[in-house]
C-alpha positions, -999 to +999 in steps of 0.1 A: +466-411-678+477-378-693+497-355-664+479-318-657+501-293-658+484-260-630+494-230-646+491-197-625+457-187-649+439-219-637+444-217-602+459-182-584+426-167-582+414-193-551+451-191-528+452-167-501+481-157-483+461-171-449+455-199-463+488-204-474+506-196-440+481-218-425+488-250-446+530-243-442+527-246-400+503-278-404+534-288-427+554-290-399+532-310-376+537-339-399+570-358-401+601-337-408+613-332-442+638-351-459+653-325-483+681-327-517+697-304-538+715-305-569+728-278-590+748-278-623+768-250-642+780-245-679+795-213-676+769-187-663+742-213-671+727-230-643+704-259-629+691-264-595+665-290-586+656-287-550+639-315-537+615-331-504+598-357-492+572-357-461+557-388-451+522-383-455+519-355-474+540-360-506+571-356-529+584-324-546+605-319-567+613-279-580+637-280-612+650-243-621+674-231-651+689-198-650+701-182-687+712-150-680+718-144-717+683-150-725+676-112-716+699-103-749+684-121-771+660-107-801+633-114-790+642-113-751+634-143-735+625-148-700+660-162-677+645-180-653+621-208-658+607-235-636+587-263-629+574-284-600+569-319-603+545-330-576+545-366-569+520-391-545+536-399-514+517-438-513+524-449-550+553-426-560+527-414-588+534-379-600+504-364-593+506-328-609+532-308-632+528-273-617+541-237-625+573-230-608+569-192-606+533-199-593+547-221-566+580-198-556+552-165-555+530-180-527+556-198-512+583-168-505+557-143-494+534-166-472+569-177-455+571-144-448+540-133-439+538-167-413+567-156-393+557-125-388+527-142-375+542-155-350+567-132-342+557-096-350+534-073-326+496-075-337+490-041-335+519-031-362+511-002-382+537+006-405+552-018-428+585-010-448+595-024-476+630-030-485+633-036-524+612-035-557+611-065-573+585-094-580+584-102-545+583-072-534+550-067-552+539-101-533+547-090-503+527-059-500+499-081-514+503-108-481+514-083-457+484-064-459+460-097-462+476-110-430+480-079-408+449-056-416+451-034-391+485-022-411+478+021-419+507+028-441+533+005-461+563+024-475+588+010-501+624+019-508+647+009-532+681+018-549+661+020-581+640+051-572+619+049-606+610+011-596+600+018-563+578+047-575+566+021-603+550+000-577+539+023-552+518+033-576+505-001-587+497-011-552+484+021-534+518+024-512+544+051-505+581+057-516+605+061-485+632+083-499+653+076-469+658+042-456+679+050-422+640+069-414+620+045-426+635+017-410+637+043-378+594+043-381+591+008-390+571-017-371+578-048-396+609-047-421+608-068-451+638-070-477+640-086-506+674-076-525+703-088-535+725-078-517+761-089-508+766-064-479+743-052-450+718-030-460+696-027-426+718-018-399+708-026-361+716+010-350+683+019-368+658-004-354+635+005-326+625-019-296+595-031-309+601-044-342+600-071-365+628-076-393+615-098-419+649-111-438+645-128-471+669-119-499+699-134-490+700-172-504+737-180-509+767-179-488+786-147-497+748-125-491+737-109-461+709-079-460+714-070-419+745-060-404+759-077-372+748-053-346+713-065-356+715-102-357+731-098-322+704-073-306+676-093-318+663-125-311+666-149-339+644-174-357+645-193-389+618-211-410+645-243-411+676-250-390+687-273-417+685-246-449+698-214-435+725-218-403+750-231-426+740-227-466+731-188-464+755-162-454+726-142-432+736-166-403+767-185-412+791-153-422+782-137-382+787-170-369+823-176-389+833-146-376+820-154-339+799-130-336+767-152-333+764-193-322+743-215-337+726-214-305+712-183-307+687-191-335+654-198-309+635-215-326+624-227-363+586-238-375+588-271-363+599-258-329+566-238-333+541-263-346+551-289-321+544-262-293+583-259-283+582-220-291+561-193-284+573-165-306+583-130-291+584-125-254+578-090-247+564-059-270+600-051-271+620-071-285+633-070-316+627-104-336+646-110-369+631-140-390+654-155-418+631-170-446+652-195-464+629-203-487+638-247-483+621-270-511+596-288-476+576-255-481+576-255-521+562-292-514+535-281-488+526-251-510+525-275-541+499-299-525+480-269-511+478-255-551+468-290-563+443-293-538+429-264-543+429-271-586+413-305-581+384-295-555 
């Protein structure tokens, strides 16, 4: 039997971000993931293949290269491409071949948009953006799916000409200050890359929710210390951000944070061991590590959703 392959034409059109977010916390009510990584270099060439198995639900297996060169090539070709290989959890059968950019889209944002969920205040009105990029665009997209009641969504970033670039493309505004639009903020989202703290603690009100997600390897962080201190911490997984993402593991090096003050992860939450945010006050900062369980659940929402 030939293998489908789901491109992103075939099948985008029937996700939504609810949906999405819905199937990641029934994820987690099933066994816990058993997760793999493996990544190769040849000089600023690269190879990861993340990879997870849930009983019950299924096998994924995400395979990315990274050719940074590709951009100087005549014709430019893309740098990043990827693929997810979805396989049947009774027979071992793959199942589906399925765009990796498809998966990664729905799968960053509706990580997002589930712990704020949980976490952020209902009634939020103002969402700020924190970067222009691809998921950046998503975000807005989920944000506003998720939290309708939202009246104004503001994006900054250090390229002022991007940020205007997609403010216009979605109906938002540009925040040319980002100590004031943090200030005014009732959800933060970044998505950057940076290597230093961009969101400082100093500038978030009681109240809000920080929404972390661009930091993915150890020497990146995108909030500073006072803020990981002052508010109370959650995590999609324990196991793929304490200790492989500098967000959490650079504070606690340094002593400034314990593992032990991470609350509570989405298993803690789908198994009814956490209850989110305990007062309209507090300050909740979510860490989306992005771990290759949710690529899988996302995966077997997408090919459920292709073969119906």
């Amino acid at each position: 039997m030939q293998i489908p392959f789901i491109s992103i034409e075939e099948v985008e059109h029937k996700l939504r971000w609810r949906e999405v977010a819905d199937a990641m916390l029934a994820g987690h009510r099933q066994n816990k993931a058993r997760l793999g990584d493996l990544a190769l270099e040849r000089g600023t060439q690269s190879m990861l293949n993340r990879a997870a198995w849930i009983d019950g639900l299924g096998l994924a297996l995400k395979s990315v290269t990274i050719y940074p060169d590709n951009a100087d090539r005549k014709p430019p070709l893309p740098t990043i491409e990827s693929v997810v290989v979805l396989f049947d959890d009774e027979t071992g059968a793959i199942r589906a071949l399925i765009d990796g950019q498809l998966v990664t889209k729905w799968k960053t944002a509706g990580d997002s948009v589930l712990g704020a969920r949980l976490l952020a205040r209902p009634d939020s009105k103002r969402l700020l953006i924190v970067g222009s990029g691809t998921v950046a665009g998503s975000l807005v997209d989920a944000y506003r799916e998720v939290f309708p009641a939202l009246e104004e969504v503001h994006i900054w970033s250090r390229n002022l000409d991007n940020a205007r670039a997609l403010a216009d493309t979605k109906g938002c505004s540009v925040a040319d200050d980002l100590q004031r639009a943090v200030e005014q903020a009732d959800i933060v989202s970044t998505a950057t890359m940076a290597r230093q703290p961009i969101i400082m603690g100093d500038w978030v009100r009681p109240g809000t929710h920080v929404d972390l997600i661009g930091a993915f390897r150890l020497d990146m962080r995108e909030a500073d210390d006072v803020l990981m201190r002052k508010g109370k911490l959650f995590v999609d997984s324990r196991d793929t951000t304490i200790h492989d993402i500098g967000e959490l593991s650079i504070p606690i090096a340094a002593g400034v944070l314990s593992e032990g003050d991470v609350i509570a992860d989405y298993y803690d939450f789908a198994n009814g061991e956490a209850s989110g945010r305990g007062s309209a006050e507090d300050i909740t900062v979510f860490k989306n590590g992005g771990g290759a369980h949710l690529d899988l659940m996302v995966a077997k929402l997408i090919y459920d959703k292709w073969s119906a």
